[in-house]
N, C-alpha and C positions, 0 to 999 in steps of 0.2 A: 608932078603931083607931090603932095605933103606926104612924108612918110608915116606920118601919126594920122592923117584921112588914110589913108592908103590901109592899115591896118584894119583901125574900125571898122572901115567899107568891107575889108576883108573876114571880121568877125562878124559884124552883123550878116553877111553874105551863108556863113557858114551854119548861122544861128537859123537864118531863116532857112535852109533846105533841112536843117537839124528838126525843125519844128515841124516841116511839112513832113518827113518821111516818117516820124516820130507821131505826129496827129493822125495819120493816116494808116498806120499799125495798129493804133489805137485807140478802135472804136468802143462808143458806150457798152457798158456790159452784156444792157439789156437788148441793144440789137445785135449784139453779136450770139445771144442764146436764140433770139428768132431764126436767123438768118442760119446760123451750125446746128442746132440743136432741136430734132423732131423728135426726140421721146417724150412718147405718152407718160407721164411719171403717175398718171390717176390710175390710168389703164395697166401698165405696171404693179401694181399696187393690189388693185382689184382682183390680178392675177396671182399674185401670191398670196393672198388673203383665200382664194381656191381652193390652190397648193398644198396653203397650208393645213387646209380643212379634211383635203383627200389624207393626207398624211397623219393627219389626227387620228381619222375613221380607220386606218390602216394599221394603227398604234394602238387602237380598242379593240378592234378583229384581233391583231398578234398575242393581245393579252389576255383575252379570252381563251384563245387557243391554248400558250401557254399553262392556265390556269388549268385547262382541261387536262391536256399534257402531264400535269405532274399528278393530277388527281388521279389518272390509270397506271403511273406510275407508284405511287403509294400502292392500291389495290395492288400491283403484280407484286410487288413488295411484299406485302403482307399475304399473300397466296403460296409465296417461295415459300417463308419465312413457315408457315401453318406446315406445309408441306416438308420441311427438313424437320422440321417439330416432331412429326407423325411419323415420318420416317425413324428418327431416332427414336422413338417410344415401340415401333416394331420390332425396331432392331435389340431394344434391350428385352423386350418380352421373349424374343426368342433366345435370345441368351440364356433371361434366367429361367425358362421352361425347359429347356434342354435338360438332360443330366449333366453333370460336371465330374469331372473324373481327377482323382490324383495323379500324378506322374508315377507313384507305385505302383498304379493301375486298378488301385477303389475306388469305386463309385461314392461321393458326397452326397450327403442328403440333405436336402436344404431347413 
C-alpha cells in the first residue's frame, strides 16, 4: 500500500468515527429539552405568581399588626409618662405642705 493512501484512509477513518460519536452526542437542542426536560415552566410560574400573593397578604397583616403595635405602645408611653408626671407633682405637694424646719431646729414659714 501507498503510505500517503495509507494515511488519508487512516484520517478519514478517524474523521469519520470523530463525526459519528461527535453527531451523536449531539443532538438538536430542541429535542433534547423534550426528551430531558419535563418542567412545567407555566405551571411553575403560576405557582409563584401564588406564593407570591400569599406572601403579599402576609406583608399587609404584619403591617397592620405592626401599625397596631406601636400605636398601644405610644398610649403606654404616654400613660407612664402622665403617671411619673402625677406622681412627681405629689410628691412636691407634699413636700412643700409639710413644715420645714431649720437644722437649729425653727420651724420656716413659707
Amino acid at each position: 500500500m501507498d503510505p500517503e493512501n495509507e494515511s488519508t484512509s487512516s484520517l478519514d477513518r478517524n474523521d469519520t468515527l470523530f463525526t459519528r460519536s461527535y453527531g451523536e452526542s449531539r443532538r438538536p437542542y430542541s429535542s433534547r429539552l423534550d426528551k430531558d426536560d419535563t418542567t412545567d415552566y407555566k405551571k411553575l410560574y403560576e405557582q409563584t405568581l401564588a406564593d407570591n400573593e400569599k406572601l403579599k397578604a402576609q406583608l399587609r397583616d404584619t403591617d397592620l399588626e405592626l401599625a397596631d403595635l406601636k400605636l398601644q405602645l405610644e398610649k403606654a408611653t404616654q400613660r407612664q409618662e402622665r403617671y411619673a408626671d402625677r406622681s412627681q407633682l405629689e410628691m412636691e405637694k407634699r413636700v412643700t405642705s409639710r413644715p420645714q424646719y431649720h437644722l437649729g431646729g425653727g420651724m420656716i414659714l413659707p
